[in-house]
C-alpha positions, 0 to 999 in steps of 0.5 A: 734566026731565033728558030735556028737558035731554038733548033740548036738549044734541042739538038744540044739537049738530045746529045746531052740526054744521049751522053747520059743514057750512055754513062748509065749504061756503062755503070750498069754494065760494069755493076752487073759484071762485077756482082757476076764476078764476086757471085762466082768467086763466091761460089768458087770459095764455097765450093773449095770451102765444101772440099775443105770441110770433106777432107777434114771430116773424112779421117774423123768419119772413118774413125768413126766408122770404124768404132762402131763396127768394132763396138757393134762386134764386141756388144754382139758377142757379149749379146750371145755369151749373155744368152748362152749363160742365161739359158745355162743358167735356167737349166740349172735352175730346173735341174737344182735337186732333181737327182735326190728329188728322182730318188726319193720319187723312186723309193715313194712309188716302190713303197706303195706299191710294195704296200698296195695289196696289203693295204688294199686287203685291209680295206676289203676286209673291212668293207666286207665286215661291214657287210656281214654286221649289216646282213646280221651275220655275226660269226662272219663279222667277227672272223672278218675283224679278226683278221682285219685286226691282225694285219693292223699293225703291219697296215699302220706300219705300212701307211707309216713308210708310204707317208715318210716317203711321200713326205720326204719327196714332198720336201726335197720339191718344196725345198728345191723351189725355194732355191730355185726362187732365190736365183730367179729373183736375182735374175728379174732384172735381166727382163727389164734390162732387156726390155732396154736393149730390145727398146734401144734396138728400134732406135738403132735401126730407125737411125741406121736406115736415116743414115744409109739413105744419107750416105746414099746421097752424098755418094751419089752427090760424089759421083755428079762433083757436087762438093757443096751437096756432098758435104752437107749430105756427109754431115748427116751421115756423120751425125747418125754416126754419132747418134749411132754411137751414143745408142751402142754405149747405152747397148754395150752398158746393159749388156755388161749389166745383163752379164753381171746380174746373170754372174751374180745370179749363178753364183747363188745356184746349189754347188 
């Protein structure tokens, strides 16, 4: 009796323990079905969320893109207008008073050489002279001096023209490295500017190279419905978008300030 009673209280427990098991069982299975329920709802909504942000950041991409080929095109141009009217600019520099500086350098070459065998007569006879007191030939030294001293004042008038000329032509350079200073003093700060530009260049490149590989990506990400990838990868391209933009402004204010100094610079040029 009391092992039959014993053998029923152990089957009683068995089931009990067994019903239990059960029920966790069941709370597991309905836990883990949910949390796989809410985890792909929520990629769902992540996913849709990540098309939403695409769709929206689109239109302001394209208008993006668009700005900076039109600024890239517009700093490019102002760029070679800068350096046609730099090099302009340096020609006339060279070429300040070189039409009255060829001429004066024309009429001091024909005055010595329309001076030359006077002058180099003069000197020989002196020489000569010199010779002939040394070799204590009286008659010789004072027929030498003679003529030496009759040509005098043709020599002196002569050395006299040979100078103005020279004088002048060495007046009309100095005269025109001086203007030619006042305009390149004006435009030293091109150099620096332009330092700037060279400077702000390399960033550009470095960012545009970032920004090619990023779009590189998202493509890619497209091709493969990778919304959620996409998305982050076309934010990147996005920001050196910006970064690309903030970079042309800084470009398109030197240049413009290239162009003034350059303006400014011409205008101080000889008319």
């Amino acid at each position: 009796m009391i092992n039959h009673v014993r053998k029923t209280n152990e089957a009683s427990g068995q089931t009990r323990r067994s019903n239990h098991l059960k029920l966790w069982f069941l709370v597991f299975c309905m836990v883990t079905l949910l949390l796989g329920n809410t985890t792909q709802a929520h990629a769902v909504e992540s996913w849709d969320g990540a098309l939403e942000k695409i769709d929206r950041l689109y239109n302001d991409f394209s208008l993006l893109e668009t700005s900076l080929q039109l600024e890239g095109q517009q700093i490019r141009l102002l760029r070679k207008q800068n350096n046609d009217n730099l090099k302009s600019a340096n020609t006339r520099i060279q070429a300040i008073d070189q039409g009255n500086i060829s001429q004066l350098k024309l009429q001091a070459e024909q005055a010595q050489l329309k001076h030359a065998p006077l002058l180099k007569l003069y000197t020989e006879l002196g020489k000569q002279a010199t010779a002939a007191r040394k070799a204590k030939n009286s008659k010789a030294a004072v027929l030498l001096d003679l003529k030496r001293n009759n040509m005098k004042a043709s020599v002196v008038a002569a050395r006299s023209d040979v100078k103005a000329k020279q004088d002048a032509l060495t007046s009309a350079k100095k005269q025109a490295a001086n203007k030619a200073q006042i305009v390149k003093d004006a435009l030293v700060p091109v150099q620096t500017l332009k330092k700037q530009v060279a400077a702000e260049n390399k960033i550009v490149t470095a960012t545009e190279k970032l920004r090619s590989e990023a779009n590189k990506r998202y493509k890619a990400c497209v091709k493969m419905g990778n919304a959620i990838t996409a998305m982050t990868e076309m934010q990147l391209v996005y920001e050196q978008m910006v970064r690309i933009q903030a970079s042309q402004h800084k470009l398109s204010g030197w240049e413009g300030k290239i162009s003034d100094t350059i303006r400014l610079a011409a205008a101080k040029l000889p008319k």
